[in-house]
GURORO-783989 format. One record per atom (N, C-alpha, C, O): residue number from 1; y, z, x; residue in three letters. Coordinates in pm, 1 decimal, decimal comma. Layout:
<nodes>
[NUM [Y Z X] "ala"] ...
</nodes>
This chain:
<nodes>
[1 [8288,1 13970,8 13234,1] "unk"] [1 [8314,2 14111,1 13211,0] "unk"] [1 [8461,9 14141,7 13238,5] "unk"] [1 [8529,5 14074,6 13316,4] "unk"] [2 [8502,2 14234,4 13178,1] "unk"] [2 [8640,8 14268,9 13188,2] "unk"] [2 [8629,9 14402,8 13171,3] "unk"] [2 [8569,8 14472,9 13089,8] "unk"] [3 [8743,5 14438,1 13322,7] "unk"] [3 [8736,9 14654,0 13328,4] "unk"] [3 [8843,0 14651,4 13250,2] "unk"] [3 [8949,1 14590,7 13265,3] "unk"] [4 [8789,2 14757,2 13122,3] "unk"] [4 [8902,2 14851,1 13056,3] "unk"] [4 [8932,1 14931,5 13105,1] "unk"] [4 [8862,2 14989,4 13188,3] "unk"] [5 [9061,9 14970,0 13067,5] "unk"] [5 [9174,6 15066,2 13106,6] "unk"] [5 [9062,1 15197,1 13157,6] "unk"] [5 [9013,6 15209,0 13270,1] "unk"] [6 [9050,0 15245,2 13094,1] "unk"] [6 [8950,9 15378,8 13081,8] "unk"] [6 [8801,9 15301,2 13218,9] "unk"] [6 [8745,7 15377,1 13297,9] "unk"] [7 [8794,9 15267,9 13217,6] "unk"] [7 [8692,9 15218,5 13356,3] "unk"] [7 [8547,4 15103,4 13275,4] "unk"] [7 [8475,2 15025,9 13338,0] "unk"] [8 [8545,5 15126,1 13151,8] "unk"] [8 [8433,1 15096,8 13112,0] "unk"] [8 [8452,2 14925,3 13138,5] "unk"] [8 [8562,8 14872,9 13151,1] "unk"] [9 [8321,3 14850,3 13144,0] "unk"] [9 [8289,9 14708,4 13129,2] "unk"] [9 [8296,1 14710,0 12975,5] "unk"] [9 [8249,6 14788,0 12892,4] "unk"] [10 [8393,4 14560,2 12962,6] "unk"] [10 [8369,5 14499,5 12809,5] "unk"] [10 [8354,1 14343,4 12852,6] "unk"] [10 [8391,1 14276,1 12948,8] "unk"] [11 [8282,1 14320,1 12735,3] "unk"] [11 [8247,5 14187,0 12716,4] "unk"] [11 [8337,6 14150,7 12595,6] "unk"] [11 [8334,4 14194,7 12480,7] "unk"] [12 [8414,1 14063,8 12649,2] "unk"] [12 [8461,7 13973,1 12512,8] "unk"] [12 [8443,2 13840,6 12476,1] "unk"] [12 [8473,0 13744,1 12546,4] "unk"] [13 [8373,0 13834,9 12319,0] "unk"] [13 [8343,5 13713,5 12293,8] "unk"] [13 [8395,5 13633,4 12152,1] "unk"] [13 [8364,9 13670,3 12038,7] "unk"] [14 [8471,6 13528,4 12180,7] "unk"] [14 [8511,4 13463,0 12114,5] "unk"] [14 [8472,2 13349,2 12044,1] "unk"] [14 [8450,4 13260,8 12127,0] "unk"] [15 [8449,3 13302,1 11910,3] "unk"] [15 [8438,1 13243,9 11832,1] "unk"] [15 [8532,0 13179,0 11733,5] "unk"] [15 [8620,6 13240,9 11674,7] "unk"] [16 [8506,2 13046,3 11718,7] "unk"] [16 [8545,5 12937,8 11625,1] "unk"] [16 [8463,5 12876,3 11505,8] "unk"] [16 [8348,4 12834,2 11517,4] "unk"] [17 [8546,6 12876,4 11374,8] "unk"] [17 [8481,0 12782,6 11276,6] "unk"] [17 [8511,9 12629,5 11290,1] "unk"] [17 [8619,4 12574,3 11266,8] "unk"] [18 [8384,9 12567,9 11336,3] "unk"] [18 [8394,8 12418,6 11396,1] "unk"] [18 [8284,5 12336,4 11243,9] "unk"] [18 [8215,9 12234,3 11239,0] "unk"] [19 [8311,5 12425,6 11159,8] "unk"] [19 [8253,7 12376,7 10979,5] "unk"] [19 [8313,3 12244,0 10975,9] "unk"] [19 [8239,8 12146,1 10963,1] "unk"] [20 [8471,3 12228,2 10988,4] "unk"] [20 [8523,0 12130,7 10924,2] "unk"] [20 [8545,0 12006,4 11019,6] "unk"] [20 [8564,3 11892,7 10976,7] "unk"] [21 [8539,8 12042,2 11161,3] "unk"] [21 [8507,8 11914,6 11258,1] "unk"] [21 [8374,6 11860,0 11264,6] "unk"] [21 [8345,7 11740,6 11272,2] "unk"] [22 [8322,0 11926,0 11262,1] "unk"] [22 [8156,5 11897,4 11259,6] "unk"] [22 [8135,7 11773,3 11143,8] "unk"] [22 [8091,2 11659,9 11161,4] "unk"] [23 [8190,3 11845,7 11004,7] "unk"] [23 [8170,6 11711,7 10904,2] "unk"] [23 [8245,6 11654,7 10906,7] "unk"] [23 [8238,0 11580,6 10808,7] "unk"] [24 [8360,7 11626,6 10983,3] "unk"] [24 [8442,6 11506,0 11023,2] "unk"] [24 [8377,1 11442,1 11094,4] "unk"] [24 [8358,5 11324,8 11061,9] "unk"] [25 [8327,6 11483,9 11195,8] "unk"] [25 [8267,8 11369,4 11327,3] "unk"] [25 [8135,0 11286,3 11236,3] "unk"] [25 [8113,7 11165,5 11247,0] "unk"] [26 [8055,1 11380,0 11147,5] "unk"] [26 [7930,4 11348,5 11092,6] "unk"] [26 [7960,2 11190,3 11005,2] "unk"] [26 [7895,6 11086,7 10990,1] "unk"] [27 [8155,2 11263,9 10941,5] "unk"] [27 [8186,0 11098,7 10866,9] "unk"] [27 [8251,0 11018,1 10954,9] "unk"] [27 [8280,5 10901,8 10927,6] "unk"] [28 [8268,8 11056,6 11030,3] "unk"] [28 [8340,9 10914,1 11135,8] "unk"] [28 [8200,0 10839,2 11169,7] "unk"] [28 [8202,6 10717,5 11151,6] "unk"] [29 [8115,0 10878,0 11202,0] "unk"] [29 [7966,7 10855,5 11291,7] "unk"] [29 [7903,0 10785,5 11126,1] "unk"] [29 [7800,4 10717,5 11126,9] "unk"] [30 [7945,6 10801,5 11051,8] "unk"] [30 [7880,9 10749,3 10886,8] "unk"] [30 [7949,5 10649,8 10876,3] "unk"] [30 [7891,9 10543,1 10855,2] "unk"] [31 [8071,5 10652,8 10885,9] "unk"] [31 [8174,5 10559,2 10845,1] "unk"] [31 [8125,6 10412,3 10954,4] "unk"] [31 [8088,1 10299,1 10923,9] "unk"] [32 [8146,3 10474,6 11079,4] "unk"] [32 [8162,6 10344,2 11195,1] "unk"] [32 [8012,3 10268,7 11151,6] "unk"] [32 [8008,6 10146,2 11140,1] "unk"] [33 [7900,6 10345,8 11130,9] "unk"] [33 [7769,2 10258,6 11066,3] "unk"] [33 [7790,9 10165,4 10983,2] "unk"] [33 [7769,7 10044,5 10992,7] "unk"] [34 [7829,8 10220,5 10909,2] "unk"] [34 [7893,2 10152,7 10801,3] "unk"] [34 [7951,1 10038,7 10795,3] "unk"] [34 [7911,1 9947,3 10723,3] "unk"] [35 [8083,4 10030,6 10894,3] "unk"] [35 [8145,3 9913,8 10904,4] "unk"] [35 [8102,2 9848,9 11041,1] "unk"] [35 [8156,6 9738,7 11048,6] "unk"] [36 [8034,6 9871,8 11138,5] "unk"] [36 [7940,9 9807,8 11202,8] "unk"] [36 [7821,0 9678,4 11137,1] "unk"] [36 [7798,8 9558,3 11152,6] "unk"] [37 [7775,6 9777,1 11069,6] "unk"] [37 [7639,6 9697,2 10903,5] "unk"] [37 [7722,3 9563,1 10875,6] "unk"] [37 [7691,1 9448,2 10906,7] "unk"] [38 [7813,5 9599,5 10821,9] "unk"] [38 [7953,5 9535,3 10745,2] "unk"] [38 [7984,3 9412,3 10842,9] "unk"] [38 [7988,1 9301,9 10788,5] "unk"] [39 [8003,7 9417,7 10962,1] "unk"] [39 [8082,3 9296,5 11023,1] "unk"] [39 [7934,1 9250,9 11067,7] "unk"] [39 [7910,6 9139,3 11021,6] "unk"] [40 [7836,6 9298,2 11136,6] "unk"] [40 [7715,1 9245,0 11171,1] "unk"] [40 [7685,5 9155,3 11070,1] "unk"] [40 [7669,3 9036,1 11096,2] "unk"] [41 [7678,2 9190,5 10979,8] "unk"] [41 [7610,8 9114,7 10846,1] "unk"] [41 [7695,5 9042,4 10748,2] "unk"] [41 [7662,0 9007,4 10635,0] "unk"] [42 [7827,1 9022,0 10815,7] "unk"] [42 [7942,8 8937,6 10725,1] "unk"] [42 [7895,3 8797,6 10716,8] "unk"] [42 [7834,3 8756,2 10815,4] "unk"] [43 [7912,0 8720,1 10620,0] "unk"] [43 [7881,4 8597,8 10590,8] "unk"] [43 [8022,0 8508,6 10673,2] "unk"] [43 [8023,0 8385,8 10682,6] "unk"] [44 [8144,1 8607,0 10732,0] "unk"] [44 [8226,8 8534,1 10777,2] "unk"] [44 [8259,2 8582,4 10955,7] "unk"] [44 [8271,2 8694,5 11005,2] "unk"] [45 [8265,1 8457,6 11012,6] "unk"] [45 [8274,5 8539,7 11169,6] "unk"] [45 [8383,8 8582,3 11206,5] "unk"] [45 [8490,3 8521,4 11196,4] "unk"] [46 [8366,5 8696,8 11255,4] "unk"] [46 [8432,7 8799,6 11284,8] "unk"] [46 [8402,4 8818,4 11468,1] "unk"] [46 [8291,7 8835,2 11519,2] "unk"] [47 [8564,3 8807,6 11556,9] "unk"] [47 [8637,0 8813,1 11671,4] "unk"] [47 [8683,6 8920,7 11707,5] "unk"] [47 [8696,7 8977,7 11599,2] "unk"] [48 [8717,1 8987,3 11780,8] "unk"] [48 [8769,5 9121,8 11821,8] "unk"] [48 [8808,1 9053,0 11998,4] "unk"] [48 [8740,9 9032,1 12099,4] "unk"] [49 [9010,8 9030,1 11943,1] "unk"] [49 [9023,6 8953,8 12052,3] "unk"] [49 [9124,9 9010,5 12105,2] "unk"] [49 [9221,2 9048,1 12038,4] "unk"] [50 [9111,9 9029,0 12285,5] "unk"] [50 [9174,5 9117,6 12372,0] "unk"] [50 [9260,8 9062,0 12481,9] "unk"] [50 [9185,2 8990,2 12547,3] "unk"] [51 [9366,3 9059,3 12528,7] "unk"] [51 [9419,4 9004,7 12617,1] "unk"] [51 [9374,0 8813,9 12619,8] "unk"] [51 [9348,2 8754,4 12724,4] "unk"] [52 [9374,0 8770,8 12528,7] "unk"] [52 [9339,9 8654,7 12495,0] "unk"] [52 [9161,6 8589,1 12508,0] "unk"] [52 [9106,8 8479,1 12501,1] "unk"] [53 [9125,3 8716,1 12527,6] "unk"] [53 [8967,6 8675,5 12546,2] "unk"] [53 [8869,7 8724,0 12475,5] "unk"] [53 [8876,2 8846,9 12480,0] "unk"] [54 [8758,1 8678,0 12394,9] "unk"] [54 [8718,5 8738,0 12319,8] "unk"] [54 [8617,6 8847,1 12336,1] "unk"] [54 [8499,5 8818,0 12355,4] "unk"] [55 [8664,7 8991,8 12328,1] "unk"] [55 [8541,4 9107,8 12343,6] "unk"] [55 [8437,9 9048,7 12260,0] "unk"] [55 [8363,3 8960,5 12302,7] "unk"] [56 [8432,8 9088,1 12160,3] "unk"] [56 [8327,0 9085,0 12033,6] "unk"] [56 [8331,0 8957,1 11940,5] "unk"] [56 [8437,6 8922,2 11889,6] "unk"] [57 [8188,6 8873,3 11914,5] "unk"] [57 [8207,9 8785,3 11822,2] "unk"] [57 [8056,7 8804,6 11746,6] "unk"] [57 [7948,9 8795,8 11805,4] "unk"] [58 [8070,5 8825,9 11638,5] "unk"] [58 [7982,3 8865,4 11533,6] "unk"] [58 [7876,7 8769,0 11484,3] "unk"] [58 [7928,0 8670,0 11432,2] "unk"] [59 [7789,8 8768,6 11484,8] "unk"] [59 [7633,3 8689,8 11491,6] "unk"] [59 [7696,5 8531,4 11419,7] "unk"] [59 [7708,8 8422,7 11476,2] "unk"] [60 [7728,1 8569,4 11278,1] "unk"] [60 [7807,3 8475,6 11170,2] "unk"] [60 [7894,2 8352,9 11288,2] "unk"] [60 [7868,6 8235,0 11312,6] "unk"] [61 [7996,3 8440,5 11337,7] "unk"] [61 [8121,5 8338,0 11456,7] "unk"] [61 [8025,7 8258,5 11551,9] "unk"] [61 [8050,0 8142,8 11586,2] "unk"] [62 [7883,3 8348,6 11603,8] "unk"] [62 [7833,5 8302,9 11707,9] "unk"] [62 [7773,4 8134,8 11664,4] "unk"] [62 [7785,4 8017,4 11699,3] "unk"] [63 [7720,3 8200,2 11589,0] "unk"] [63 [7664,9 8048,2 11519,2] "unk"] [63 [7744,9 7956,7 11517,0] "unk"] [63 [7747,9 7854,6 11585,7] "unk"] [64 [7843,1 8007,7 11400,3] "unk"] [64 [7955,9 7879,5 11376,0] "unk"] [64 [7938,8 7807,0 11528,1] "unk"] [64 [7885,2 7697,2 11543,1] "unk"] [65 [8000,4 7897,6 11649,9] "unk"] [65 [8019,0 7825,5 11764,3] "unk"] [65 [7926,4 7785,9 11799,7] "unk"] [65 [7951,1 7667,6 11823,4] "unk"] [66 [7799,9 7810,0 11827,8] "unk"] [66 [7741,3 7756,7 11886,7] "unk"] [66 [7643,9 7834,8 11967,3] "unk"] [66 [7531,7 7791,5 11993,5] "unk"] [67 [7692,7 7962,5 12010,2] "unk"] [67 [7695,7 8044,7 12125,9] "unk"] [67 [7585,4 8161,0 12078,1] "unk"] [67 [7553,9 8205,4 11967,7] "unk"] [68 [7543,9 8187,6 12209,3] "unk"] [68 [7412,8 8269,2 12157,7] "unk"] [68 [7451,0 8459,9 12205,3] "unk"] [68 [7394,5 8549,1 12141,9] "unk"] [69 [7519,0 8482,8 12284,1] "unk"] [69 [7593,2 8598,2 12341,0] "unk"] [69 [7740,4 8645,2 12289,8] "unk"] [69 [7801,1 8552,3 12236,5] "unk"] [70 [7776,8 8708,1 12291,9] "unk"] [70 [7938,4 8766,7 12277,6] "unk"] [70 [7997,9 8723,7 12433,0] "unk"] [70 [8113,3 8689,9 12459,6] "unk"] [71 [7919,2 8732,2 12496,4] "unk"] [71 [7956,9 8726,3 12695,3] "unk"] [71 [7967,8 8519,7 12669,4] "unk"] [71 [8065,4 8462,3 12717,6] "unk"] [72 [7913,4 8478,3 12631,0] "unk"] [72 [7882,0 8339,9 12624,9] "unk"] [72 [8063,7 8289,2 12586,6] "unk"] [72 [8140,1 8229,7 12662,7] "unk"] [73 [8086,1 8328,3 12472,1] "unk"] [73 [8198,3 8304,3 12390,1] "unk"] [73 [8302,2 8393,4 12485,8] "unk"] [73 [8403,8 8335,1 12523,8] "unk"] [74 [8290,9 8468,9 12508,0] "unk"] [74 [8437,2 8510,2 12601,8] "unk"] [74 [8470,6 8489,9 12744,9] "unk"] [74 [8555,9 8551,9 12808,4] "unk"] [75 [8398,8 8402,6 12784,5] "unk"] [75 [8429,5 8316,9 12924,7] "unk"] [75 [8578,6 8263,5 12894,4] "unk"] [75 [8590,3 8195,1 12792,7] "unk"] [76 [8699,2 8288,8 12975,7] "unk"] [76 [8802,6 8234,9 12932,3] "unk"] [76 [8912,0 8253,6 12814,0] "unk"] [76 [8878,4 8298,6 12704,5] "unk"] [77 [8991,5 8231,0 12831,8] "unk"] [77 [9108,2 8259,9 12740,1] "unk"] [77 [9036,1 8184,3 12569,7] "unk"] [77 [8965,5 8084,7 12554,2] "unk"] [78 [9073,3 8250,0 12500,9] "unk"] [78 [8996,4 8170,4 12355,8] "unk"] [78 [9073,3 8077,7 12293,9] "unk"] [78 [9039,5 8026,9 12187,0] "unk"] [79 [9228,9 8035,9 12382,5] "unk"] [79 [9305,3 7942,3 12377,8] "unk"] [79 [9247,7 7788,8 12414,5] "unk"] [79 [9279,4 7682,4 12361,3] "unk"] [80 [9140,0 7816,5 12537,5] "unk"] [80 [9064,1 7710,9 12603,3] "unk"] [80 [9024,1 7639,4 12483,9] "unk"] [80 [9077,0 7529,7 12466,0] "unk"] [81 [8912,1 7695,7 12370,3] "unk"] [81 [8849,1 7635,8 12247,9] "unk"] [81 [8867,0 7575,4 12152,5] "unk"] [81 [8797,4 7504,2 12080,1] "unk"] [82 [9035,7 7629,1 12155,5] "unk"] [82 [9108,2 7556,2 12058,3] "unk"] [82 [9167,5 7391,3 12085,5] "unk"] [82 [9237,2 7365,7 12183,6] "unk"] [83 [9130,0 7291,2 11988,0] "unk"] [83 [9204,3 7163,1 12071,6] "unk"] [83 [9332,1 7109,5 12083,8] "unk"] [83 [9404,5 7093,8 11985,4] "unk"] [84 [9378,9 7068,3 12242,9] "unk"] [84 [9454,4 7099,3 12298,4] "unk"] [84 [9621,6 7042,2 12206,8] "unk"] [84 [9737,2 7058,9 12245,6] "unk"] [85 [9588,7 6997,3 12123,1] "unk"] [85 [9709,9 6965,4 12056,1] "unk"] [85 [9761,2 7106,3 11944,2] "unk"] [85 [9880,3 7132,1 11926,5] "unk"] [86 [9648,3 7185,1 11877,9] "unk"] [86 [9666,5 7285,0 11864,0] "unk"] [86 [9690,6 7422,8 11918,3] "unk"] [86 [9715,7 7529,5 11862,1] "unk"] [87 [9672,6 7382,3 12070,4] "unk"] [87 [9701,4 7530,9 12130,1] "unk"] [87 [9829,1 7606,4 12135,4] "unk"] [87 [9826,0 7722,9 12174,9] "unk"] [88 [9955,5 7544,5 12095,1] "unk"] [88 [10041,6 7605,6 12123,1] "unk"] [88 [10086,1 7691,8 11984,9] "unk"] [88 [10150,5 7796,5 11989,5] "unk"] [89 [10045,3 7635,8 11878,3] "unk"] [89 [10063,0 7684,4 11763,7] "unk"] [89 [9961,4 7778,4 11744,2] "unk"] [89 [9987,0 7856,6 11652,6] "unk"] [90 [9840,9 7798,5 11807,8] "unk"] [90 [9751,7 7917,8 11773,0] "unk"] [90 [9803,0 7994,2 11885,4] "unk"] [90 [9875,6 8087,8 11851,9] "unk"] [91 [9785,9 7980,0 11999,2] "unk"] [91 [9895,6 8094,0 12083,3] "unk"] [91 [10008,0 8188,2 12033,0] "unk"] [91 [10012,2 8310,2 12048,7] "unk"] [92 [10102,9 8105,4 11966,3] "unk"] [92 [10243,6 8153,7 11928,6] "unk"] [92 [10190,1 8243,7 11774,5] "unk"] [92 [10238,0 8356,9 11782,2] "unk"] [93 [10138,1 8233,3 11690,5] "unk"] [93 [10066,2 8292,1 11596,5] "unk"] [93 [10009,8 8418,1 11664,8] "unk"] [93 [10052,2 8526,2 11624,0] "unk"] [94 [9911,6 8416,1 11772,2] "unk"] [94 [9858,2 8536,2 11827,5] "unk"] [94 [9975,1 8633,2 11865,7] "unk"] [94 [10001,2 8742,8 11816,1] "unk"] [95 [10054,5 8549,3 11990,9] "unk"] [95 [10167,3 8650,2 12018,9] "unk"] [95 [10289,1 8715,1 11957,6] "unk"] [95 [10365,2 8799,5 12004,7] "unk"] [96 [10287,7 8635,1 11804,0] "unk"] [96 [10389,9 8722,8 11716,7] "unk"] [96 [10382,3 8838,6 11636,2] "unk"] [96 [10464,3 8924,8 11604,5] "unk"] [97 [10162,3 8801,7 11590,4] "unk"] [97 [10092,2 8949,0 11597,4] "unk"] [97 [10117,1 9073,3 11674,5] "unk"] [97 [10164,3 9180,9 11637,5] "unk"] [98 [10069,5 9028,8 11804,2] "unk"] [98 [10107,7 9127,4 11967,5] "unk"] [98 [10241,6 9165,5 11931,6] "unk"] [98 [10265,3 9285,0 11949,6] "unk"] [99 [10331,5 9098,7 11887,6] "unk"] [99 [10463,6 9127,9 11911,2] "unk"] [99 [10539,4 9227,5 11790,4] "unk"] [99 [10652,2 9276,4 11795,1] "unk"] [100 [10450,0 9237,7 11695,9] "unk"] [100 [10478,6 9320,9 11557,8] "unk"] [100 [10553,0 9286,0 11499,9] "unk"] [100 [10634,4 9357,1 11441,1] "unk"] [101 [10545,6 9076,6 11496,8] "unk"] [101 [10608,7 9016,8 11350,7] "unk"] [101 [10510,9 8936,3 11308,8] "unk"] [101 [10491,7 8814,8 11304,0] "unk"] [102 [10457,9 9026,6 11281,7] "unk"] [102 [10332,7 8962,4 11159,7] "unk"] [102 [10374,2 8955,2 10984,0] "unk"] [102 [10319,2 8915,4 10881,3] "unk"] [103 [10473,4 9003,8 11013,0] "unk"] [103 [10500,3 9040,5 10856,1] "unk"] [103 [10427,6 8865,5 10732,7] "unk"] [103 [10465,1 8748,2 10731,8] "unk"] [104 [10366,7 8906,5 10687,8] "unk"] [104 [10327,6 8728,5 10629,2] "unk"] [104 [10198,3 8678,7 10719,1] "unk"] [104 [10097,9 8622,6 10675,1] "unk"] [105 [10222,0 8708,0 10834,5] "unk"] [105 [10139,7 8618,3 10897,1] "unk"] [105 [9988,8 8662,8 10869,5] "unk"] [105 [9909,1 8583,0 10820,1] "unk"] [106 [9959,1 8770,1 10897,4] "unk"] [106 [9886,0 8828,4 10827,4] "unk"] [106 [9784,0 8789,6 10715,7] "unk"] [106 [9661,3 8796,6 10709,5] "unk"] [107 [9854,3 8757,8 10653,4] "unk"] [107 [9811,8 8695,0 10482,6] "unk"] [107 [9793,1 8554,6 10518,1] "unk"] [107 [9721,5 8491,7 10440,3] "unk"] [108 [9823,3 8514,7 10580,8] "unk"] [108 [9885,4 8335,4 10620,6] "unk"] [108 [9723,7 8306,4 10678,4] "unk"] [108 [9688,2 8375,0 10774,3] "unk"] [109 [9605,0 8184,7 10609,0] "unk"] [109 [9537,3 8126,4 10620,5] "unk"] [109 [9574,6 8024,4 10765,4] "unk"] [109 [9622,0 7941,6 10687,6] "unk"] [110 [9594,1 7960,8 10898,3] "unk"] [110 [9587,8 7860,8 10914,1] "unk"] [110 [9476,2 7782,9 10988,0] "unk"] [110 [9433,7 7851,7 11080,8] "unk"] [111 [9420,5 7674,8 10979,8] "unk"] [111 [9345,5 7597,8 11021,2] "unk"] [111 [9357,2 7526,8 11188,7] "unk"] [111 [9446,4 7472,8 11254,2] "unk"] [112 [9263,8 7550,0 11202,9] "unk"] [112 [9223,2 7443,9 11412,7] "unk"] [112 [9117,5 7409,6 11391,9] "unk"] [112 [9042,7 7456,0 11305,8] "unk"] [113 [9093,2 7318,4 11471,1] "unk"] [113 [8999,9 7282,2 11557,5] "unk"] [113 [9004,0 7352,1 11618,7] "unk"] [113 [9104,4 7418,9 11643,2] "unk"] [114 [8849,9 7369,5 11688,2] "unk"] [114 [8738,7 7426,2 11751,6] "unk"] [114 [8652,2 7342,8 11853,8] "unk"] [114 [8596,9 7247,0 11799,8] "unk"] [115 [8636,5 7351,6 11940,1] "unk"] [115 [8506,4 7304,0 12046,2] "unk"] [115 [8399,6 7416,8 12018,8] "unk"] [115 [8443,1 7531,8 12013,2] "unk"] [116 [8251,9 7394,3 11999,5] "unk"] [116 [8183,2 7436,9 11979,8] "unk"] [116 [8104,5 7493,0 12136,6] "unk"] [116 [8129,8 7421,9 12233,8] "unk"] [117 [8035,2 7585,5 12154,7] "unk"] [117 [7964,5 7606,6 12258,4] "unk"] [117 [7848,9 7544,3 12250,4] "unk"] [117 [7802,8 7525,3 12137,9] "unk"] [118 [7763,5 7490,5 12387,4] "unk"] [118 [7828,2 7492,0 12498,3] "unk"] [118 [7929,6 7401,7 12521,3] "unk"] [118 [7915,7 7291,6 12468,2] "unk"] [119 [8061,0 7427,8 12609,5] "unk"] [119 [8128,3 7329,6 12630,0] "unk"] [119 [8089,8 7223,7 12632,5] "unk"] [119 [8143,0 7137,9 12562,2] "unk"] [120 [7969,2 7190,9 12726,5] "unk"] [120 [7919,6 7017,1 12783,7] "unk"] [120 [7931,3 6979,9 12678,2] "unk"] [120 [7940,1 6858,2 12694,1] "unk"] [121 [7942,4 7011,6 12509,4] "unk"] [121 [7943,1 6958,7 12385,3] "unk"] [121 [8064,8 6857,5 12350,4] "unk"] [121 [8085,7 6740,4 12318,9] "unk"] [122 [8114,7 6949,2 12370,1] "unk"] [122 [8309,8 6961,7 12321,8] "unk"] [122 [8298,7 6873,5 12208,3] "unk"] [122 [8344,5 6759,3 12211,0] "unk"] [123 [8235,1 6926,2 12101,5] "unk"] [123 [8208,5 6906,0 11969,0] "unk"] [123 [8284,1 6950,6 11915,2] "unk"] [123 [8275,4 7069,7 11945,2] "unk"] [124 [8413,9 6930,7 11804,5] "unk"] [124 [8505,0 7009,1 11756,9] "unk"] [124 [8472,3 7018,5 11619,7] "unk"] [124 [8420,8 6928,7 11553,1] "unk"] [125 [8513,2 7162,3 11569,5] "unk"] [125 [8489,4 7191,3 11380,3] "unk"] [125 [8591,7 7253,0 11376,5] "unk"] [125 [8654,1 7304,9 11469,1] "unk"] [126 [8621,5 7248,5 11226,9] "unk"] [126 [8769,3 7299,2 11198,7] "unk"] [126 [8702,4 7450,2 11129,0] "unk"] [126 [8590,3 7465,6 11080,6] "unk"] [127 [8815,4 7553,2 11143,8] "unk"] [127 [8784,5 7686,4 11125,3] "unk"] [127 [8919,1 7736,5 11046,5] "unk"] [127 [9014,6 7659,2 11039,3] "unk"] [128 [8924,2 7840,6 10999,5] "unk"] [128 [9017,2 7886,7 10946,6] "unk"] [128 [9010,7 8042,7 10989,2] "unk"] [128 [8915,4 8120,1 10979,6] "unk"] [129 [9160,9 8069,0 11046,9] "unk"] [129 [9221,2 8209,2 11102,4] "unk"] [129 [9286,4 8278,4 11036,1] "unk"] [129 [9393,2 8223,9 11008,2] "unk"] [130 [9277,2 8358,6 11002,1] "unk"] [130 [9337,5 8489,3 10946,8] "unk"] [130 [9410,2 8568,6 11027,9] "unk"] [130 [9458,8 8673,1 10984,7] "unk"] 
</nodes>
């Protein structure tokens, strides 16, 4: 309540047209389904990789590896998996991404070896990075 000048109580109430956020959020919340569906169900595995460890690896990657969890596969730097004659060249590739000279790299196919999960395996397959 708020006293007017003159003594009386007013109520003031304010309103917004929230029309055009509303069907924004409705397509963001459409959209992210969408490309959720999309990487779940990619025929190619798909990584979502953070401070060198892997958050997210997509049913498709899990297999390839081996690994039955996303938690399984991100034990450790994802440098560990790679074999050890290749690690320095998939490292330096990651950190020129991080570093915002990707220009090319991007586009640039290159190939590693892989150790498969579980480690006790250390079964290696060759993979190709994007």
């Amino acid at each position: 309540m708020i006293k007017w000048p003159d003594g009386r109580d007013v109520r003031l109430h304010i309103a917004f047209d929230v029309t055009a956020r509303k069907k924004a959020e409705r397509e963001f919340r459409s959209a992210e389904l969408r490309n959720r569906v999309l990487i779940e169900e990619s025929p190619i595995g798909i990584a979502i990789v953070q401070n060198e460890s892997c958050a997210y690896a997509n049913p498709t990657l899990l297999k390839m590896l081996g690994g039955k969890t996303s938690q399984e596969v991100s034990e450790g730097s994802v440098f560990e998996a790679v074999v050890p004659e290749q690690r320095n060249s998939a490292r330096t590739r990651y950190q020129a991404i991080l570093a915002g000279e990707h220009q090319g790299l991007s586009h640039q196919c290159l190939e590693f070896r892989v150790f498969c999960m579980p480690c006790l395996a250390r079964r290696a397959r060759d993979v190709e990075f994007w």
